[in-house]
N, C-alpha and C positions, 0 to 999 in steps of 0.2 A: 504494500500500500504506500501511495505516495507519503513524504513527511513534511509538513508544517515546522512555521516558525511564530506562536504565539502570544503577544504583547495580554497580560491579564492583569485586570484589578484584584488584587485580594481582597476578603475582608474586614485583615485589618488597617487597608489602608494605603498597602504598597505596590508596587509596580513591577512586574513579573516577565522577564522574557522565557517560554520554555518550548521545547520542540514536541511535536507527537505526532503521532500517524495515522490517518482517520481517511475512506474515501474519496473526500471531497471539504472544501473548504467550508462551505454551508455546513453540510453534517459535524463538521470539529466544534465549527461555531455555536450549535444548537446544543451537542451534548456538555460543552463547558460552560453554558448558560444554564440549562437543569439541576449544574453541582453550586448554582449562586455568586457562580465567577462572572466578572466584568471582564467581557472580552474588548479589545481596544482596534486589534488589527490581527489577521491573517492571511500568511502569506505562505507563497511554495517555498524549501529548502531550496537553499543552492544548490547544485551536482557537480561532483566534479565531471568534468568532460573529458573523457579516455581519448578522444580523437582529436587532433586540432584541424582535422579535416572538416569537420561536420562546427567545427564553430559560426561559421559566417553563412552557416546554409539552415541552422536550427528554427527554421519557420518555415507556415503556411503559406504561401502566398494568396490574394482574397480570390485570383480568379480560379484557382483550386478549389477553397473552400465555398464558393459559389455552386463549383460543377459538381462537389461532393454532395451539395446539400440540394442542388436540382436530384439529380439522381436517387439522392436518398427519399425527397417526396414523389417521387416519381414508382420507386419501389414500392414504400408502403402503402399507394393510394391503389397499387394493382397487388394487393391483401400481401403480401410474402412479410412476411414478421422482422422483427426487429433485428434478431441475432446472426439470421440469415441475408439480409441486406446487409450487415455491418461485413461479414464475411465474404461477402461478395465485390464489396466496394473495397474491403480493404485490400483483396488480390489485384483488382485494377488501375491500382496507383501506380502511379507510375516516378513518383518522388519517395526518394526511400526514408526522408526522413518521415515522411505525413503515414506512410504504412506502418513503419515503426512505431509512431503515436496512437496509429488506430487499431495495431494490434495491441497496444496496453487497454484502449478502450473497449476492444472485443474481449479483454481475457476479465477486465473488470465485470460486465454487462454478461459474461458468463456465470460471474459468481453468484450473481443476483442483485448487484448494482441496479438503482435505476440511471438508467440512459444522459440523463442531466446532469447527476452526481460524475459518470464516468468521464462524459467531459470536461468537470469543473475540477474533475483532479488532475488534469494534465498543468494545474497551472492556469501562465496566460496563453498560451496556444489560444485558447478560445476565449471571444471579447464574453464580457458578465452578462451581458443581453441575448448571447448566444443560449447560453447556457440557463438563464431566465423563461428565458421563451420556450426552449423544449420541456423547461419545468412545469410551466404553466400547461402544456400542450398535454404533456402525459396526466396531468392534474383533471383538466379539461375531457380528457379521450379525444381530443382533435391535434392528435399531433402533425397530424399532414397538411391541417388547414395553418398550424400556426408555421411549422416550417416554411410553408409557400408566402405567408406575411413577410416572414423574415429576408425570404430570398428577394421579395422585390422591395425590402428596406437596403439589402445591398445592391441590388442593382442600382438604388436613387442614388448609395452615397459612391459607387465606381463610376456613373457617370456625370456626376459633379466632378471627382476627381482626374479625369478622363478632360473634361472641359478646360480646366484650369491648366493642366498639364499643356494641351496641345495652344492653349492662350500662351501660355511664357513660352513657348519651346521658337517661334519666331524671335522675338527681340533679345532671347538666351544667346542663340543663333548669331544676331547680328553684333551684342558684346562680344561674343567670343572672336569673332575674327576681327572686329576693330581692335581688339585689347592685342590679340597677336599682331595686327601691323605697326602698333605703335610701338610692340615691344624689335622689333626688326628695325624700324626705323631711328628710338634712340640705342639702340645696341651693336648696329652694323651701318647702317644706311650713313647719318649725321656723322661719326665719327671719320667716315673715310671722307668726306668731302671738308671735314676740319683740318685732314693733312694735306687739302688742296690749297685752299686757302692759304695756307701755312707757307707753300712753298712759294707763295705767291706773295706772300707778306703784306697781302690784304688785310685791312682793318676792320674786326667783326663787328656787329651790331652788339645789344645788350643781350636781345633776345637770342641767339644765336650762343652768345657765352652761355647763357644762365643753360640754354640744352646743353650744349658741353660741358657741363659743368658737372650736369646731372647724369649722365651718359658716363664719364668718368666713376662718377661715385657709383653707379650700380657695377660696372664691368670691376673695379677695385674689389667693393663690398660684398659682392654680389653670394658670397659664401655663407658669411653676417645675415644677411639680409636673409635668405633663406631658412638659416638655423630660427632666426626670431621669429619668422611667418610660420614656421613647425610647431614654436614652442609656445607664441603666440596661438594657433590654432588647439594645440591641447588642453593651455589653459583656458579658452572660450569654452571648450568642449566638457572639463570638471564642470565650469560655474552652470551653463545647462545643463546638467545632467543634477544637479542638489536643486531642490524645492524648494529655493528662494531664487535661484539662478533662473527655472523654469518658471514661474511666476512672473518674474520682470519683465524674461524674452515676452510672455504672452500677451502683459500689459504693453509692454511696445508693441506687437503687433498689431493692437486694435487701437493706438494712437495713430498709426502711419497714415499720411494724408491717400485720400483714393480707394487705397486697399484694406482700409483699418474697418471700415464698417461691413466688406465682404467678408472678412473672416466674421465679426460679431453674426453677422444673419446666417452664416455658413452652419457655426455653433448653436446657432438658436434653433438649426432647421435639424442637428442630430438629437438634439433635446428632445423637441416632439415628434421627431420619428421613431424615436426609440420608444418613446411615452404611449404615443399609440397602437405599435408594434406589440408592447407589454399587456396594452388594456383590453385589447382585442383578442390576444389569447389563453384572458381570465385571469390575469395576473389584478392582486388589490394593489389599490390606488397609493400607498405609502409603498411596498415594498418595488411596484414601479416606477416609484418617482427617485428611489435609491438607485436602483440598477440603472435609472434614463443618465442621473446627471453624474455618473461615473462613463460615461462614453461619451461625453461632452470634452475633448481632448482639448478645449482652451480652458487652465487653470484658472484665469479671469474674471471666467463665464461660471466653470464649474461651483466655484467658492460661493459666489452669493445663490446661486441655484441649490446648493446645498443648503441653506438656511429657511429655506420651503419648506423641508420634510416635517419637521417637526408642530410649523406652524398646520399644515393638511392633519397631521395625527393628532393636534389639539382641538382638529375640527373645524376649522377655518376653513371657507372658498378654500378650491384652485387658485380662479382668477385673482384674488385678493391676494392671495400670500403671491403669487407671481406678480402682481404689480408691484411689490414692496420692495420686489430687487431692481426696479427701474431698467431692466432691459430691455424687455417686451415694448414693440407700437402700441398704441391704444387700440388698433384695429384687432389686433392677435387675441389681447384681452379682452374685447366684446364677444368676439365669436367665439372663446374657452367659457366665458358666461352663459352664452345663448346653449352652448353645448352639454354645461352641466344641470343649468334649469330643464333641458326637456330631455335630458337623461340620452345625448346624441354627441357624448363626448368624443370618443373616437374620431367620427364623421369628423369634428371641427376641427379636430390635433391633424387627421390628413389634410383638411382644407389650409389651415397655417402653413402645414409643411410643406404643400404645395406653392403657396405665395412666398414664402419663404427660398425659397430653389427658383422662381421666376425672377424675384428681385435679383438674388446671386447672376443670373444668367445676367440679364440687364445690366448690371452696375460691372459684372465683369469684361463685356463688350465694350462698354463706354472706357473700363481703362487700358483695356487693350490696343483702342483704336487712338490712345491718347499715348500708352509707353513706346509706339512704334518710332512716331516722327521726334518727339522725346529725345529717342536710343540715337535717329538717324542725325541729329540737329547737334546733339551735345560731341558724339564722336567726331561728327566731323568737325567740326569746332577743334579739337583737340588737335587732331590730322593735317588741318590747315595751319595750322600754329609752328607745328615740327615743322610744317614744307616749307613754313616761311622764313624758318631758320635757316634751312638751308638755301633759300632762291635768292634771299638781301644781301648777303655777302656777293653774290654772284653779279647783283646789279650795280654795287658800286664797284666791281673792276671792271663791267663795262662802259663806267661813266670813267673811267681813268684814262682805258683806250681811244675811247673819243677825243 
């Protein structure tokens, strides 16, 4: 059985970290809650890794987990049972890590595991919505129905992601070759027409120094330089990786001019996909709104959405405690109203999610069609600059000749 790493309240007071071995993270949880413990956090053990081959390849990837989970509704909806789908799907992988994961799932769900539990002990392999949703599904007896929700919750969020990707991959495209001709240009270009000049004992311009200048310092440094941008990049790399580091990057990214309110709606729009996704497959209204704003992958966003749960468990509106954390439009909050008054909440969390994923589209075309001339206007700026270094020298020893 997998093993945990357990954060407990005792009761007298103290603060416990202790390891143990239980199915599934849920089921650790629930049994150290019936002995009157304060559970704080649980999480998977580390492993050590016997391979360093399988380090950088230890994931699913989503359009895998997509084709596993079509298939998998696919199976059960033509009756073949669980343990025999699981067996069947796990001979057809064709990534040896994900068959290896699924043969731990199939030996679990042999024991007598339920199906939910087997996944939610793999760790994070599988996102908590995943593993929510088949709970709720085997809960329900509609697990085919909630799997097929869930598959076209990933479809919404691989083709958002799909959109954004192929938006920056043009002006990605266009930095990347301006940044290379400008590196050719102060690095080989400018320097050799400095020993022309040179020979020539022409008189340079400022601007023309100050590139030589700088052309020098990198070709010098250029080892320096390097070592700092490595050591420089590791340490960017600690501070986001610690939970104050992640936190700040996420609040800058919903400060950025343009693209700061496509992520906030991007985040709002996994909120209530997940939210409805949950409620739809019989999942209650607090333990959904735990599992929603734990896939809300902006810390930002996450943190005040967390401060909800407890106000819905005291009884409180949706809508009310979701106004309180001032993210939401006023529009989103009418229609989560109109939806809990006539008991058609679902329906409304898809209607936001939908408006929600239309603005994103919108608001990401308009900066698309704004970073391109942007990218083209600023580089060549830069390009014209070098060339001018080099062509001014050039024009005052033709005014010499004359």
């Amino acid at each position: 059985m997998p093993e945990f790493v357990v954060r407990l309240g005792m009761p007298d007071g103290r603060v416990s970290e202790q390891k143990h071995h239980a199915a599934s993270a849920e089921a650790l949880r629930r049994e150290l809650e019936t002995r009157g413990l304060y559970v704080f956090s649980v999480k998977a053990a580390r492993r050590l890794r016997l391979s360093w081959r399988f380090r950088f390849r230890e994931k699913v990837k989503p359009l895998e987990f997509l084709v596993f989970n079509q298939q998998l509704a696919t199976l059960l909806a033509a009756g073949m049972p669980v343990l025999q789908s699981l067996e069947l799907l796990q001979k057809a992988q064709s990534n040896p890590f994900f068959r290896e994961v699924l043969a731990r799932v199939l030996e679990d769900v042999r024991s007598g595991v339920a199906l939910s539990e087997a996944f939610a002990a793999q760790g994070a392999l599988f996102p908590p919505l995943y593993c929510a949703s088949v709970f709720a599904g085997e809960r329900s007896g509609d697990l085919v129905g909630v799997l097929r929700r869930y598959i076209r919750y990933q479809q919404m969020l691989e083709g958002a992601r799909r959109k954004v990707t192929s938006a920056l991959t043009y002006p990605a495209v266009l930095m990347g070759l301006a940044f290379g001709l400008i590196v050719v240009l102060v690095t080989y270009v400018i320097p050799r027409f400095a020993g022309l000049y040179q020979d020539f004992q022409a008189e340079l311009p400022l601007l023309t120094l100050g590139i030589l200048a700088l052309a020098s310092f990198i070709k010098q440094q250029i080892y320096v330089l390097l070592a700092g941008l490595v050591i420089g990049l590791v340490v960017l790399r600690r501070y986001l990786q610690s939970e104050t580091g992640r936190l700040a990057w996420d609040r800058a990214r919903l400060r950025l001019p343009f693209v700061g309110e496509i992520f906030h709606l991007f985040g709002l729009s996994q909120f209530v996909r997940a939210l409805g996704t949950l409620l739809a497959g019989g999942t209650p209204l607090v333990p959904a709104l735990e599992v929603a704003v734990g896939t809300v992958t902006n810390r930002a966003l996450s943190e005040p959405l967390r401060g909800v749960i407890p106000m819905v468990r005291e009884g409180q509106p949706l809508w009310s405690s979701l106004e309180t954390t001032g993210l939401f439009p006023e529009l989103s909050l009418a229609m989560v109203q109109v939806g809990e008054a006539t008991g058609a909440l679902v329906e409304m969390l898809d209607g936001v999610g939908q408006f929600y994923d239309e603005s994103v589209e919108v608001k990401l075309g308009r900066v698309v069609t704004l970073i391109e001339p942007a990218v083209l206007v600023l580089m060549g700026g830069v390009i014209v600059t070098l060339l001018l270094s080099v062509y001014l020298p050039m024009f005052t020893l033709l005014q010499r000749v004359q």
